[in-house]
C-alpha positions as CSV (number, residue, x, y, z in Angstrom):
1,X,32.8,17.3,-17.7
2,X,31.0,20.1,-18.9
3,X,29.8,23.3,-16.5
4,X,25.8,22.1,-16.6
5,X,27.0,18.5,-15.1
6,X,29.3,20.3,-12.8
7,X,26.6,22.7,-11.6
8,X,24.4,19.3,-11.4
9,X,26.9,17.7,-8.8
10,X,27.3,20.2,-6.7
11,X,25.2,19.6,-4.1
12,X,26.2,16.5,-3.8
13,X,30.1,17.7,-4.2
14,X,29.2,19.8,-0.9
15,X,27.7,16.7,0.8
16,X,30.8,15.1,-0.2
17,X,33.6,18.0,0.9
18,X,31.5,18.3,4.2
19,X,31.6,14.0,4.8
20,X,35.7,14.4,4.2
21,X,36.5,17.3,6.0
22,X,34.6,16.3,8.7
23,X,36.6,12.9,8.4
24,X,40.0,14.5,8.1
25,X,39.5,16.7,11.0
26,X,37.7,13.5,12.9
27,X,41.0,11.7,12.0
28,X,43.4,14.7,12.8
29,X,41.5,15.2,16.2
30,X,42.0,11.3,16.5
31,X,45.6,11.4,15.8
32,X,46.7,14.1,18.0
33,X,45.1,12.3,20.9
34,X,46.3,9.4,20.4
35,X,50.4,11.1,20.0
36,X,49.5,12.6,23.4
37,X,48.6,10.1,24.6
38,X,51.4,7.8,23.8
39,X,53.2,10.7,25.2
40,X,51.6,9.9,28.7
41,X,52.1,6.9,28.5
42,X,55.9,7.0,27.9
43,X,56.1,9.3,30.9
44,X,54.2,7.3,33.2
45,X,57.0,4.2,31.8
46,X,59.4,6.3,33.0
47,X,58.3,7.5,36.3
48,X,58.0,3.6,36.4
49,X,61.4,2.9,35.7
50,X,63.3,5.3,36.9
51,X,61.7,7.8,39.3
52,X,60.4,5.0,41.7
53,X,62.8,2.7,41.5
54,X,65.6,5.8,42.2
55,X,63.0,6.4,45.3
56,X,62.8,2.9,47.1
57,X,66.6,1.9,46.5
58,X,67.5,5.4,48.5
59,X,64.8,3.7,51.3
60,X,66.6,0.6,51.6
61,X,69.9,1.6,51.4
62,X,69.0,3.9,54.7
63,X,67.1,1.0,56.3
64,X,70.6,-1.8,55.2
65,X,72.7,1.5,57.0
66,X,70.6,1.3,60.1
67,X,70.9,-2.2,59.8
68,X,74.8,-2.0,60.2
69,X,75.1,0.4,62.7
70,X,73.1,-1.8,65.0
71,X,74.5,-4.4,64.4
72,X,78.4,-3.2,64.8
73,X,77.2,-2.1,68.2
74,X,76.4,-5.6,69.3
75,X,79.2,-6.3,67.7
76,X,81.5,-3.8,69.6
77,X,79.6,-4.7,73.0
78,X,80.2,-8.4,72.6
79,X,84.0,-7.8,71.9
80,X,84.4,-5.7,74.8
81,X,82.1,-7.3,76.9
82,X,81.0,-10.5,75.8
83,X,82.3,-14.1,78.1
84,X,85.0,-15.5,75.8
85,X,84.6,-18.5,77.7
86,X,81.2,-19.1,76.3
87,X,81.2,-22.3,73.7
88,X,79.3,-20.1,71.2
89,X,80.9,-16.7,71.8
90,X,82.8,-17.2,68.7
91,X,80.6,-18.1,66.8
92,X,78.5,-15.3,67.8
93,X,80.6,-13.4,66.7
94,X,81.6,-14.5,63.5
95,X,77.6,-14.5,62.6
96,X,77.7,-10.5,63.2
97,X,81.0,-10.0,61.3
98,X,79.3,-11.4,58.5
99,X,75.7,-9.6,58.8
100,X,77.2,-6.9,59.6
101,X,79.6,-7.1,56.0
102,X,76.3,-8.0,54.4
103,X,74.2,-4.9,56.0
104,X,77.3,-2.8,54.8
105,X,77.6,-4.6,51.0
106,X,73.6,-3.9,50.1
107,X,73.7,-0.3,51.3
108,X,76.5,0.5,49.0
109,X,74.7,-1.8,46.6
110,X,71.6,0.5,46.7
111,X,73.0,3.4,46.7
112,X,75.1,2.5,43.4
113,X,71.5,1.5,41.9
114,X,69.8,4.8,43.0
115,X,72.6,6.5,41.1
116,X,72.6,4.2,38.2
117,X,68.3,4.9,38.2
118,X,68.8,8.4,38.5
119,X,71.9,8.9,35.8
120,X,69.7,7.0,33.2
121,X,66.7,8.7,33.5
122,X,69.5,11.7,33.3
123,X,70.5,10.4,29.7
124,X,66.5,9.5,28.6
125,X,65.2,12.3,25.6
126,X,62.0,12.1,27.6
127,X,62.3,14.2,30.9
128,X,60.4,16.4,33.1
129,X,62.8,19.8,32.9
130,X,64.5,18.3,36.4
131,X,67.9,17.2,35.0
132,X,69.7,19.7,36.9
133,X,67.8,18.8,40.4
134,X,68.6,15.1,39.3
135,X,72.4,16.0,38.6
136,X,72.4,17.8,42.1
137,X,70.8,14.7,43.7
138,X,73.6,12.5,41.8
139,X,76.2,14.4,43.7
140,X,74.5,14.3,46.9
141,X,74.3,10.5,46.9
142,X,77.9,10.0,45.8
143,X,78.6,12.1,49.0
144,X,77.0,9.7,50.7
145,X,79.0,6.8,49.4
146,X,82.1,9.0,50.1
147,X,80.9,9.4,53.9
148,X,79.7,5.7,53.9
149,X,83.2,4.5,52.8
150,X,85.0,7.3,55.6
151,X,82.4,5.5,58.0
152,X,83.3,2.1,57.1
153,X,86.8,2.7,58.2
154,X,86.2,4.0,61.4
155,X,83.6,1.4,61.7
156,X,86.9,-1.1,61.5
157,X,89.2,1.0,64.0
158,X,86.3,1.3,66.7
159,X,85.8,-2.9,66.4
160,X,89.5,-3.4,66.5
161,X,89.7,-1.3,69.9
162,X,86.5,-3.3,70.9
163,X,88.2,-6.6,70.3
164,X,91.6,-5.5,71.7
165,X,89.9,-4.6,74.9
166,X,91.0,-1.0,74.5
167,X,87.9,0.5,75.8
168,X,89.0,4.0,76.3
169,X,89.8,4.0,73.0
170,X,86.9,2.4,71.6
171,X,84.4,4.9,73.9
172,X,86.5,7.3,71.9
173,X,85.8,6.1,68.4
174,X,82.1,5.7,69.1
175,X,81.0,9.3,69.9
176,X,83.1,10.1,66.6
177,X,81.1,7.2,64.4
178,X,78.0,8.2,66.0
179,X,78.2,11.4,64.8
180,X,79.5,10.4,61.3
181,X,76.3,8.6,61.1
182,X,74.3,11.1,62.6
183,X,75.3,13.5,59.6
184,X,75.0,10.5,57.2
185,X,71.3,9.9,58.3
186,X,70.3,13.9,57.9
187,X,71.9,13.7,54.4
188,X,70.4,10.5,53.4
189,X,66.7,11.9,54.9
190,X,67.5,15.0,52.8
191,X,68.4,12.9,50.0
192,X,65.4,11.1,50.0
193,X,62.9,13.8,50.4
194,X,64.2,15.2,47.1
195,X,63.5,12.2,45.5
196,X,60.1,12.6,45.9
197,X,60.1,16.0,45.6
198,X,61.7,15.3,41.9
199,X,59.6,12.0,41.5
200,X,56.0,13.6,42.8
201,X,56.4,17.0,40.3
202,X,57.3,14.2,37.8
203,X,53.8,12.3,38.3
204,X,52.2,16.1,38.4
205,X,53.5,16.9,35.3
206,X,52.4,13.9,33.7
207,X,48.8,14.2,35.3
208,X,48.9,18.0,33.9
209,X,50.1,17.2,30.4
210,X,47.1,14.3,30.3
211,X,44.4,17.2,31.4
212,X,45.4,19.5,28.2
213,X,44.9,16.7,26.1
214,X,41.7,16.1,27.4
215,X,41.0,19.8,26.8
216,X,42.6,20.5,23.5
217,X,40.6,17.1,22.8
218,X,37.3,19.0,24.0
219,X,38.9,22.2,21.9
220,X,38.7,20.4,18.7
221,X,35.8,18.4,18.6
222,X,34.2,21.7,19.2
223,X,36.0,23.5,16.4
224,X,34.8,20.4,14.4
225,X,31.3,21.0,15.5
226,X,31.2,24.7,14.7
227,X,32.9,23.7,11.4
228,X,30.5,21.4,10.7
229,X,27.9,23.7,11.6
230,X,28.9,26.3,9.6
231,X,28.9,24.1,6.3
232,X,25.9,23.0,6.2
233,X,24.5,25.9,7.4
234,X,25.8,27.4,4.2
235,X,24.6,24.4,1.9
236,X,20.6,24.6,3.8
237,X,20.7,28.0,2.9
238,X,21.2,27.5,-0.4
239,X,18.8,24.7,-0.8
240,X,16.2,25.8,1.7
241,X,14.3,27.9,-0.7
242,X,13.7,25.7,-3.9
243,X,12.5,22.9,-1.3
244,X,10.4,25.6,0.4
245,X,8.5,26.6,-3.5
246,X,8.5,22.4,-4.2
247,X,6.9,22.1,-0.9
248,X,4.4,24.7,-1.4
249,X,3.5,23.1,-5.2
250,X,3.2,20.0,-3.1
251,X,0.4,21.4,-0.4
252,X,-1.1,23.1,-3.5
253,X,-1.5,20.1,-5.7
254,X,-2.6,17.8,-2.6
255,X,-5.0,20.4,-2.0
256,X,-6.5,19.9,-5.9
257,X,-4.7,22.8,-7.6
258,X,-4.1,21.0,-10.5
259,X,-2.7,23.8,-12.5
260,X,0.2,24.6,-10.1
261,X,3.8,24.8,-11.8
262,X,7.1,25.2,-9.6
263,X,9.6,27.3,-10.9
264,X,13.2,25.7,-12.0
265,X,15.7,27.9,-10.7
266,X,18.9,25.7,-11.2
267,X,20.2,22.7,-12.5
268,X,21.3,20.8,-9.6
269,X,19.2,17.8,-8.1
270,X,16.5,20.0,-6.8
271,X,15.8,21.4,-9.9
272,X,15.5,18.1,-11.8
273,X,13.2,17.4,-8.8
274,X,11.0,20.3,-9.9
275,X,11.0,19.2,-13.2
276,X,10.1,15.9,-12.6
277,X,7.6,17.3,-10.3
278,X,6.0,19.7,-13.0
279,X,5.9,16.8,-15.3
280,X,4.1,14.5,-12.9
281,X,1.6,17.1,-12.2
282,X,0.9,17.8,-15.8
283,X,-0.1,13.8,-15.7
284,X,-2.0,14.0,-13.1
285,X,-3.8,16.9,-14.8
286,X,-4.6,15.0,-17.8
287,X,-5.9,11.9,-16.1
288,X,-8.2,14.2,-13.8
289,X,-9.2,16.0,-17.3
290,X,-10.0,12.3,-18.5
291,X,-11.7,11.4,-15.8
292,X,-13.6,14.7,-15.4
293,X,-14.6,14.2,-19.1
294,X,-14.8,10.4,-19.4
295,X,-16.6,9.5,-15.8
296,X,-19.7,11.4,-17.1
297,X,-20.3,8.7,-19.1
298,X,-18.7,5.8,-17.7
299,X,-18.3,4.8,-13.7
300,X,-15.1,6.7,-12.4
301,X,-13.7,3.4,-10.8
302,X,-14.0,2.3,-14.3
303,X,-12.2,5.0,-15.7
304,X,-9.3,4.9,-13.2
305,X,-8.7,2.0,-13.6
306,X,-8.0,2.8,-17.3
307,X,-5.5,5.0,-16.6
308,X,-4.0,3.8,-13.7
309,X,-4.5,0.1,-13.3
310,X,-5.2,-1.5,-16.8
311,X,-4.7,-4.7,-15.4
312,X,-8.1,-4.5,-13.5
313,X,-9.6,-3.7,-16.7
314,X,-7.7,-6.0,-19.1
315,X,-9.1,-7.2,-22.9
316,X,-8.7,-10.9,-21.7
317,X,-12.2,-10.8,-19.5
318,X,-12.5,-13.2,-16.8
319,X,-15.3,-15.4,-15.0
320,X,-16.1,-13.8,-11.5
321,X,-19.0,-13.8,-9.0
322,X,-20.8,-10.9,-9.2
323,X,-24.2,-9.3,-7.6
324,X,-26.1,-7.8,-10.7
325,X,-28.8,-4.9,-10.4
326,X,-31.8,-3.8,-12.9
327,X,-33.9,-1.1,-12.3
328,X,-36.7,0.0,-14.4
329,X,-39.5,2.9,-13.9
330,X,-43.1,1.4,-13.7
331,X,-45.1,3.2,-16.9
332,X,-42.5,4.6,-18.4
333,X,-44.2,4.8,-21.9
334,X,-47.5,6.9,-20.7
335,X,-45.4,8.2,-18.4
336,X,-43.4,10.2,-21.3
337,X,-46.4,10.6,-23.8
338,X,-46.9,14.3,-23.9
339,X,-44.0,15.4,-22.9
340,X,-41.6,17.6,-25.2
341,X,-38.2,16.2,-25.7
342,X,-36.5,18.6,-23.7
343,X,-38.6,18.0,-20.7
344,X,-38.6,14.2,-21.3
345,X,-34.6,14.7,-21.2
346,X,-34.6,16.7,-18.5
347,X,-36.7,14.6,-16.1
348,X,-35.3,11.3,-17.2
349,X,-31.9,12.6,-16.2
350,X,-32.9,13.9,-13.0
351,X,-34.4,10.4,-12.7
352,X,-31.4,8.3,-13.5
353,X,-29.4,11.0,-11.2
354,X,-31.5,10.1,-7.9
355,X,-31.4,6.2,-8.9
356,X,-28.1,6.2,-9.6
357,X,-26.7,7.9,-6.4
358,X,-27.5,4.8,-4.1
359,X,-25.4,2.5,-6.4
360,X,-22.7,4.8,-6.1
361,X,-22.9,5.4,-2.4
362,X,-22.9,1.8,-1.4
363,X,-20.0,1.2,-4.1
364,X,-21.5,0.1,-7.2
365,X,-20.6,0.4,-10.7
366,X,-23.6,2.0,-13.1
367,X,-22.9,-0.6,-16.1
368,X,-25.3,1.3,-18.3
369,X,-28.5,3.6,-19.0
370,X,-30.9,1.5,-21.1
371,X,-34.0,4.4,-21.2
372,X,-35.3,4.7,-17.8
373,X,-33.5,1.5,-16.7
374,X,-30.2,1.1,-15.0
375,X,-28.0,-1.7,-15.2
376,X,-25.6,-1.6,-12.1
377,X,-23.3,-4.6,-10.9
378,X,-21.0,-5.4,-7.7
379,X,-17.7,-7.3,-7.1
380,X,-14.3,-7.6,-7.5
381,X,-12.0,-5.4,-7.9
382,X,-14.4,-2.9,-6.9
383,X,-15.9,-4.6,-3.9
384,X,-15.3,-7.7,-1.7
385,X,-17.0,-10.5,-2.7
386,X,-18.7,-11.0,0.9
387,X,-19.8,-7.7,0.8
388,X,-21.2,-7.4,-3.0
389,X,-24.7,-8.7,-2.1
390,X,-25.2,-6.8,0.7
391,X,-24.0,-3.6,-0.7
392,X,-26.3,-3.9,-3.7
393,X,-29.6,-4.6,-1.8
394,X,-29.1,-1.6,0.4
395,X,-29.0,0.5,-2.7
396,X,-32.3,-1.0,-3.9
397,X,-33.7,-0.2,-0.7
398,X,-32.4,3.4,-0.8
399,X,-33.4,3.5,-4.8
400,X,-37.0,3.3,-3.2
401,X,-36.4,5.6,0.0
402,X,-34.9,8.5,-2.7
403,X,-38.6,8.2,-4.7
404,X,-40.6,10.3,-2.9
405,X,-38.0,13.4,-2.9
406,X,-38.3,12.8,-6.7
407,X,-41.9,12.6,-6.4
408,X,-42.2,15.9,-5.0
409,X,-39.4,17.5,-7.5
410,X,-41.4,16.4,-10.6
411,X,-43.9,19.5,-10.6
412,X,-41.1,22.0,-11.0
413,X,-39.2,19.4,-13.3
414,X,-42.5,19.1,-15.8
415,X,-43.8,22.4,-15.4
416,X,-47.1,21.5,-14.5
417,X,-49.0,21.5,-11.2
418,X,-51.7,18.6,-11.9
419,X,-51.6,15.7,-13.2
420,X,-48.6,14.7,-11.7
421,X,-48.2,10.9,-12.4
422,X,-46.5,8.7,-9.7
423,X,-43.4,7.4,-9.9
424,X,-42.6,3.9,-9.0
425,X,-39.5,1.1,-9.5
426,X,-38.8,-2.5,-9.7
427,X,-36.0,-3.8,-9.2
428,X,-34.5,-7.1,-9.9
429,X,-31.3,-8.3,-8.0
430,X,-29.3,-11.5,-8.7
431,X,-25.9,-13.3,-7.7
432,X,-23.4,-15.7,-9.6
433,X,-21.1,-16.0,-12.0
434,X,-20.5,-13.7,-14.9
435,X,-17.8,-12.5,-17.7
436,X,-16.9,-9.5,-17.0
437,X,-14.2,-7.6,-19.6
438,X,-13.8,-4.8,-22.3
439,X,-16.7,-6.2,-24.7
440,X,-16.8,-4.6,-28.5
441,X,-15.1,-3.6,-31.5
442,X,-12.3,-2.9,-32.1
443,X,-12.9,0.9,-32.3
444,X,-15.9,0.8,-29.5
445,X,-15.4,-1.1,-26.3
446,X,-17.4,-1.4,-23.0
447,X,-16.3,-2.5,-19.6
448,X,-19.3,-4.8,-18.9
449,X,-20.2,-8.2,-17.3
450,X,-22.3,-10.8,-19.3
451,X,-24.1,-14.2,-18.7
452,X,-26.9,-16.0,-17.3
453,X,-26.9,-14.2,-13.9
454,X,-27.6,-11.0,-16.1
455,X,-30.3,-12.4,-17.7
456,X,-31.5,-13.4,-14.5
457,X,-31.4,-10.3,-12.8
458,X,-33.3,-8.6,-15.6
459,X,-36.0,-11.0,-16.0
460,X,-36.8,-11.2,-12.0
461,X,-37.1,-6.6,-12.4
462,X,-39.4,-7.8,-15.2
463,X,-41.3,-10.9,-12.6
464,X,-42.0,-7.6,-10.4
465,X,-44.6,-6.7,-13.2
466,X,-46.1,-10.1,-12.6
467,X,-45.8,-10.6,-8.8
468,X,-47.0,-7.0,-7.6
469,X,-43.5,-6.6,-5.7
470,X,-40.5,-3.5,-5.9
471,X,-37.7,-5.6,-5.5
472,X,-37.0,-9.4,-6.1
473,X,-33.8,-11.2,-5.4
474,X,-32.4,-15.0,-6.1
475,X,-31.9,-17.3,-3.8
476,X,-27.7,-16.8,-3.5
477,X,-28.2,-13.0,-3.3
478,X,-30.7,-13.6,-0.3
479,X,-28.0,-16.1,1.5
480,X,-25.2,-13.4,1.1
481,X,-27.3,-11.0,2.6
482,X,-29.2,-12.2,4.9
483,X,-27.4,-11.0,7.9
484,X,-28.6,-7.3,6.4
485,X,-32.0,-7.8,4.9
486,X,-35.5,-9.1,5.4
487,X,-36.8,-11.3,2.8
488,X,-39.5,-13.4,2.0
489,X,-40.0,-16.1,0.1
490,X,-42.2,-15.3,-3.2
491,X,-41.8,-18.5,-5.5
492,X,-39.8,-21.3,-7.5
493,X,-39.3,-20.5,-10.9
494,X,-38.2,-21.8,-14.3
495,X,-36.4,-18.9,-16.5
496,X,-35.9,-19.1,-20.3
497,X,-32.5,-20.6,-21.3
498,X,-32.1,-22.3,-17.9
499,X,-32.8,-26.2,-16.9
500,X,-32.9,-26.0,-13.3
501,X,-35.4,-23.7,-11.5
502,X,-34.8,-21.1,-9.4
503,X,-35.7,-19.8,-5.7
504,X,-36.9,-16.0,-5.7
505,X,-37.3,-13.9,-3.0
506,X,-39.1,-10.3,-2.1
507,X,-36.8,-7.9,-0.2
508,X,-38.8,-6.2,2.6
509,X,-36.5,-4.3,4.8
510,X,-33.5,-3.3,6.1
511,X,-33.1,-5.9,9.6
512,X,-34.5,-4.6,12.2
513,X,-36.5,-2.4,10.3
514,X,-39.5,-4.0,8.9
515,X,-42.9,-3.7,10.5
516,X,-44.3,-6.1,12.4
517,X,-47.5,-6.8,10.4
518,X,-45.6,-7.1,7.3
519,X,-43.3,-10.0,9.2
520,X,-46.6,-11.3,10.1
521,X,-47.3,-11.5,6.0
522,X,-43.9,-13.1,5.5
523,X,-45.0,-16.4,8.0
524,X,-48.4,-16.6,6.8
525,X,-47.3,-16.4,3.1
526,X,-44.7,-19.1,4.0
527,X,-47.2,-21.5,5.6
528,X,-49.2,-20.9,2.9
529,X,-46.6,-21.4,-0.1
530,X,-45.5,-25.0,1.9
531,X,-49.3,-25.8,1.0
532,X,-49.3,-25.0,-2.5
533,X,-46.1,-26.8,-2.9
534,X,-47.5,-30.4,-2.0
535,X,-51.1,-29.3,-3.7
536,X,-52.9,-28.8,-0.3
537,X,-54.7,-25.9,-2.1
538,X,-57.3,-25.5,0.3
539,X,-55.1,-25.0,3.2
540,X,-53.0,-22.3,0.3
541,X,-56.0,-20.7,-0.6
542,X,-56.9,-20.2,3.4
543,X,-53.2,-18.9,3.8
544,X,-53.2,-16.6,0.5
545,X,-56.4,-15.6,2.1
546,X,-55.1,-14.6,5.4
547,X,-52.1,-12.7,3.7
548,X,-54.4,-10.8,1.9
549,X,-57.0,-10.0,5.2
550,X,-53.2,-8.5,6.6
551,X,-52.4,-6.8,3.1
552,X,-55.3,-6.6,0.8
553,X,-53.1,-5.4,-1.8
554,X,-50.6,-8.0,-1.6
555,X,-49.8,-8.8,-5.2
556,X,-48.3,-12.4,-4.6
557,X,-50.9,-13.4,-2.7
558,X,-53.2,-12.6,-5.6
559,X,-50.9,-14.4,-8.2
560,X,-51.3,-17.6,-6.0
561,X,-54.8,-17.3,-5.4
562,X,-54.9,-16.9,-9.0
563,X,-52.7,-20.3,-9.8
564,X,-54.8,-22.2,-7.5
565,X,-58.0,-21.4,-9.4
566,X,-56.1,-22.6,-12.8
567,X,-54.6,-25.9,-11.0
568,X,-58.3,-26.9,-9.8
569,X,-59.4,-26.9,-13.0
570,X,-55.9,-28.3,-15.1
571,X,-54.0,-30.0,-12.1
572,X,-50.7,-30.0,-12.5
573,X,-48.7,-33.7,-13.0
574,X,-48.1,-35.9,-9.3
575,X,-44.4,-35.1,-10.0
576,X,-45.3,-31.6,-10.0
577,X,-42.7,-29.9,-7.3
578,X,-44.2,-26.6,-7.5
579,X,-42.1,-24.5,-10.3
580,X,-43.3,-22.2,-12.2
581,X,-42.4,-21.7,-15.8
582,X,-41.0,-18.0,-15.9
583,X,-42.1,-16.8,-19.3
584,X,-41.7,-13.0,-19.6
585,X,-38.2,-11.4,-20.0
């Protein structure tokens, strides 16, 4: 492995040391425990198996010794007392003789177990440092079993008196065994409480021993802390200020600074982070240069998708609903005579700048600049389809809201003071299906939408010529928006290129917004267009009438007024259903 991959790993060779030391001294902690506490539990076994059981033998080999010596003194009182002529007396008898050689046999028993308890736990490796109090307690209980056996034989003397009737002799013998076991009974009460003397410091020194493991447990977990602390205390420090500079790059590009460049100071994983870093930062400096450069002439969305999502944007085309927009500048052509270049160029920008901002703010795409008219569309990916209609008759609106700003602007932007012509739109809006795709050459392409709905759209901007409206929509743009808009009803028209005809409408208003008079328009107009549809055209020429006493300078109502005229004198055929051949484009 060569140094620059070593230097590479080893950050994450520190990771790795700090994981396995951590583990070893985890497992080390682990293990000592666990030996310790094996140890306590071999030491509580013990005090189990041989400190207790040493403890209750010495109890009931004191308890089988009472046991005897009151019995042998019912014994002795029934020998020297007892009616002989009794049926059961010897019987009686026989049943003490034997309890009492039974009381006798399990005290020596016990004892003989006591000393077997405490001579193995004598011999175990594991002790508590009391060996020599356990030796001296050995020889104090064979003591007693010396005594018990110098007892036992007085104990048959005193019962042979008794039975010979020799009571002087037995009164004799009893002070001396009632002494015997007098001294028996204080060594076997002394022999007991050193038991559990022994056998309490036992359990006290296994309780002990279990509370330093609990707190060399506590010691080394925290040496492992500090350890641990310590280690990556070291490794932060080294890392903490690369990440600090990469961080600051970071806040500095999200913040726009473009040209920011983070220092590589080493060769480990943070500094092929930085580099990778830099690198994607000099990307996304050259698709903001593009787009900078590129969205000037073409719509930004446009443009990133390009660059970042060229399957939006794809050479394949596809068929899609969209909501197409013309607007065009009433008079353009005497609007420019006299005007030098420069100024022309100057205005018409500031022009297309004011019409175009709507489109953008309400999410459209500017297709194209054809003169002073604007070609703008609406729909996926760049909008929701529910939306698309909506979206693009709110910027028609605002198109005609921004005109009177312009209006004012166009002294300073011509130079002149008089003169002044006025600037007015129409605008033609239509909804349905389109191709839209990179269109051209090979060496020249345009992201663009084409079909009838284009063709549409453009021919009802041109209808505003003919109508005296600002903005006309079809019939699906005014159902997709009508939860936005105020419309009304202008005709039923037959484009070029098309076989079935077409409902048009006028947009009036935002909802909620349009007056009342002109509403009042909208239902006369309607009553009147229901007439001219069945060919009452008295009753439409009243209506058109009336829509003219509320707007004299309504120009649909003139076009109507107008077709009546030319249908009295060349009536139109009985299957007539009141289309009207759209002729201009």
């Amino acid at each position: 492995m060569s140094v620059r991959s070593a230097i590479r790993l080893t950050i994450g060779v520190k990771i790795f040391g700090i994981a396995v030391g951590l583990l070893v001294l985890m497992g080390a902690v682990a293990w000592i425990n666990l030996h310790m506490t094996r140890t306590v539990d071999a030491q509580l076994v013990v005090v189990d198996k041989h400190y207790v059981p040493a403890l209750i033998t010495l109890a009931q080999a004191h308890i089988h010794k009472l046991d005897e010596s009151s019995t042998s003194r019912r014994l002795a009182a029934a020998l020297l007392d007892g009616d002989k002529s009794d049926p059961g007396y010897a019987e009686y008898i026989a049943k003490l003789r034997r309890h009492l050689a039974e009381a006798g046999e399990a005290s020596k028993e016990k004892l003989s177990a006591a000393r077997l308890s405490i001579n193995e736990q004598i011999a175990d490796d594991l002790d508590f440092d009391d060996n020599v109090a356990l030796a001296r307690l050995d020889t104090h209980v064979e003591f007693l079993q010396q005594m018990q056996r110098r007892y036992e034989g007085a104990l048959g003397k005193w019962l042979a008196a008794a039975e010979t009737g020799n009571r002087a002799e037995a009164d004799r013998l009893r002070a001396d065994l009632d002494e015997w076991r007098d001294d028996w009974d204080e060594r076997m009460d002394s022999a007991r409480q050193e038991m559990r003397t022994i056998a309490g410091d036992a359990i006290l020194g296994t309780r002990a021993y279990q509370e330093r493991i609990v707190g060399i447990g506590l010691i080394l977990m925290v040496i492992a802390a500090l350890i641990g602390v310590i280690i990556a205390a070291g490794v932060s420090t080294g890392m903490v200020r690369p990440v600090r500079r990469l961080l600051a790059g970071t806040a500095a590009v999200e913040q726009g600074a473009l040209d920011t460049v983070v220092p590589v100071t080493s060769q480990d994983e943070i500094g092929r982070l930085t580099h990778a870093f830099n690198n994607m930062v000099g990307e996304l400096r050259v698709k903001a240069q593009i787009r900078e450069t590129f969205g000037k002439y073409v719509d930004p969305r446009i443009v990133a998708g390009l660059i970042d999502r060229p399957e939006l944007t794809g050479p394949e085309g596809s068929r899609r609903e969209m909501t197409i927009l013309f607007c065009d500048m009433k008079g353009f052509t005497s609007f420019s005579e006299g005007m030098t270049p420069a100024g022309l160029v100057n205005v018409l920008n500031r022009y297309l700048s004011v019409i175009s901002e709507p489109v953008r703010r309400n999410n459209g795409i500017i297709d194209k600049y054809i003169g002073d008219a604007v070609m703008a569309f609406w729909g996926p990916p760049f909008t929701g389809a529910e939306e698309q209609a909506r979206l693009a008759c709110l910027a028609a609106l605002e198109q005609l809201a921004a005109l009177p700003a312009f209006q004012a602007e166009l002294p300073d932007l011509m130079g002149v003071r008089r003169g002044v012509p006025e600037v007015a739109i129409r605008v033609g809006i239509a909804t349905g299906e389109v191709v839209v795709g990179n269109i051209g050459s090979e060496q020249t392409r345009s992201y663009t939408v084409i079909g009838d709905t284009v063709n549409f759209a453009s021919r009802l901007e041109g209808a505003g010529k003919a109508y005296g409206t600002r903005v006309l929509i079809s019939e699906a743009t005014q159902r997709l928006a009508a939860d936005a808009v105020e419309t009304r009803e202008i005709d039923t028209v037959l484009v070029v290129g098309k076989s079935e005809p077409e409902r048009i409408f006028e947009m009036l208003g935002r909802k909620g917004e349009v007056a009342a008079e002109r509403l009042e328009l909208r239902d006369a107009f309607e009553a009147a267009l229901v007439a001219y549809r069945r060919q009452g055209w008295e009753e439409a020429e009243a209506g058109f009438g009336k829509c003219l006493a509320i707007d004299p300078e309504d120009g649909p109502s003139r076009v109507f007024i107008s077709r009546i005229a030319h249908f009295r004198e060349q009536p139109p055929s009985t299957e007539w259903n009141g289309t009207w051949a759209l002729e201009s484009k």
